[in-house]
C-alpha positions in Angstrom: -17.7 -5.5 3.7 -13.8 -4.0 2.9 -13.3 -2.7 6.2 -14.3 -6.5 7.9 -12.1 -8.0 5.5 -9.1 -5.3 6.0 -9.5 -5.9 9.6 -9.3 -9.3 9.5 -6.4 -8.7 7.4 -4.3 -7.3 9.7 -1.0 -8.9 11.5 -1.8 -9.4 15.1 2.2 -9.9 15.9 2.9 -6.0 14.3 3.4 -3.1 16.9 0.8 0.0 16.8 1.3 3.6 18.6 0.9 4.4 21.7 -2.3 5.6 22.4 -3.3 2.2 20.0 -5.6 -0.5 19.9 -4.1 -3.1 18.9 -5.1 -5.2 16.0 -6.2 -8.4 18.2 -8.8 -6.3 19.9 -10.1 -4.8 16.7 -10.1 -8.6 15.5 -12.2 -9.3 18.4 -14.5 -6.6 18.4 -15.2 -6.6 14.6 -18.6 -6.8 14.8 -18.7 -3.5 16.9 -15.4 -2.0 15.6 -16.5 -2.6 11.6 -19.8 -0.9 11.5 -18.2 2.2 13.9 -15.2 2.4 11.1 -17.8 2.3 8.2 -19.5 5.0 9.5 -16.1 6.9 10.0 -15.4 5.9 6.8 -18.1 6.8 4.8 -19.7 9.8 6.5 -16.5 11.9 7.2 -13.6 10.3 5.0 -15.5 9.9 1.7 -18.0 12.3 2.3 -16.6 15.4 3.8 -13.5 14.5 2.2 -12.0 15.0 5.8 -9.3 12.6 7.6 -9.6 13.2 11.3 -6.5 15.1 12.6 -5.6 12.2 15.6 -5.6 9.4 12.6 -2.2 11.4 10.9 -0.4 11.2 13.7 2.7 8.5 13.7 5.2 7.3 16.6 9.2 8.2 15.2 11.6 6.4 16.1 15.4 6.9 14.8 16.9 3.9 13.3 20.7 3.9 13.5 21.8 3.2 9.9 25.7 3.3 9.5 29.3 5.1 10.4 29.1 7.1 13.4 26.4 7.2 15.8 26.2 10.8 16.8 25.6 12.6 13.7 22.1 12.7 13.0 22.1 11.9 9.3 23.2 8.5 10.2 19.6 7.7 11.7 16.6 6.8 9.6 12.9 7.6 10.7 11.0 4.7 11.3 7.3 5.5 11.4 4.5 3.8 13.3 1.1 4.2 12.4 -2.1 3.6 14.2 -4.2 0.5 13.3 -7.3 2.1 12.0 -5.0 4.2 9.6 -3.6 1.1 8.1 -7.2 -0.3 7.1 -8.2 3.4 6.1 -5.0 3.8 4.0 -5.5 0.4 2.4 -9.0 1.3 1.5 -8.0 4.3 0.1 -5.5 2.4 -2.0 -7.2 0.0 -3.1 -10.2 2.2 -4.4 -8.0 4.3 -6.1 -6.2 1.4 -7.9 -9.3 -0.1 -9.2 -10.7 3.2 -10.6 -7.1 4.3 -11.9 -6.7 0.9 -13.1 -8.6 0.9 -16.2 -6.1 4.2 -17.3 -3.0 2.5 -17.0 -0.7 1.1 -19.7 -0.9 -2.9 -19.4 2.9 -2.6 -19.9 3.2 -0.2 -17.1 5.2 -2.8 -14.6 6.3 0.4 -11.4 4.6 0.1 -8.3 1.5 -2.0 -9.5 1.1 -5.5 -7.7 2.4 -8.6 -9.9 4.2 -6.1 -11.6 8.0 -6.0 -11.2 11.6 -5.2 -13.3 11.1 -8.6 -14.4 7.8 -8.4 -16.1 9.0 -5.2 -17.8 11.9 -7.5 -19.1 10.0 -10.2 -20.7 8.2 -8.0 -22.5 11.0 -6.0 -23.8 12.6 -9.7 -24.8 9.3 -11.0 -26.4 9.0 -7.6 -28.6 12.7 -7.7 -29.8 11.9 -11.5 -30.9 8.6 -10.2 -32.9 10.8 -7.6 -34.3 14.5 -9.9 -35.0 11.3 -12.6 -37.1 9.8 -10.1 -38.9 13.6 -8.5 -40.1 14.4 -12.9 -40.7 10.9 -13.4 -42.7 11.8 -9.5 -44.7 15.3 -10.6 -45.7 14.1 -14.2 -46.8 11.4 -13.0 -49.4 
């Protein structure tokens, strides 16, 4: 089940919200916890296409950033988000990429996992070295 594994998943040592329960009780718990999420999950997420209202919320805090400390564009937000919306959001993700997936160019390297600036280099490299041989082979015959 994805919401067991996402669960077990999560980093124990991470800070939740407030009003939170913290990942090393849903670890615990799983086998009450998952089938309660999967019926969240499935019935009201995916189904009513509804995300409960309490699951949005987030814990701000500022995050001094540089130069002087009492203007307020020198902070940053930092957000906090509760557990169950980290497994919920990775669901979501992760559903999403696999349908999406099969629309996407293979040479597409933004945002996609084992994807990076790099990738996107090599095959710029490797198609200007198809292109420089076939201009060598063109001039030699």
């Amino acid at each position: 089940m994805d919401i067991e594994n996402e669960i077990n998943d999560l980093d124990c040592s991470k800070k939740g919200t407030f009003k939170n329960i913290p990942p090393k009780c849903l670890k615990g718990a799983i086998d009450i916890c998952g089938p309660v999420l999967l019926k969240l999950w499935n019935e009201v997420i995916i189904n009513e296409s509804s995300y409960p209202q309490n699951l949005k919320l987030a814990d701000v805090t500022p995050v001094f950033k540089k130069e002087n400390p009492l203007e307020a564009k020198n902070y940053r937000p930092i957000s906090v988000l509760p557990t169950v919306t980290k497994i919920f959001e990775r669901l979501i993700q992760k559903q999403t990429l696999d349908y999406i997936s099969q629309f996407l160019s293979p040479l597409l390297c933004g945002y996609r996992k084992g994807f990076n600036t790099q990738t996107a280099l090599l095959h710029l490299i490797e198609k200007c070295k198809i292109m420089l041989d076939k201009m060598v082979l063109q001039q030699l015959f």
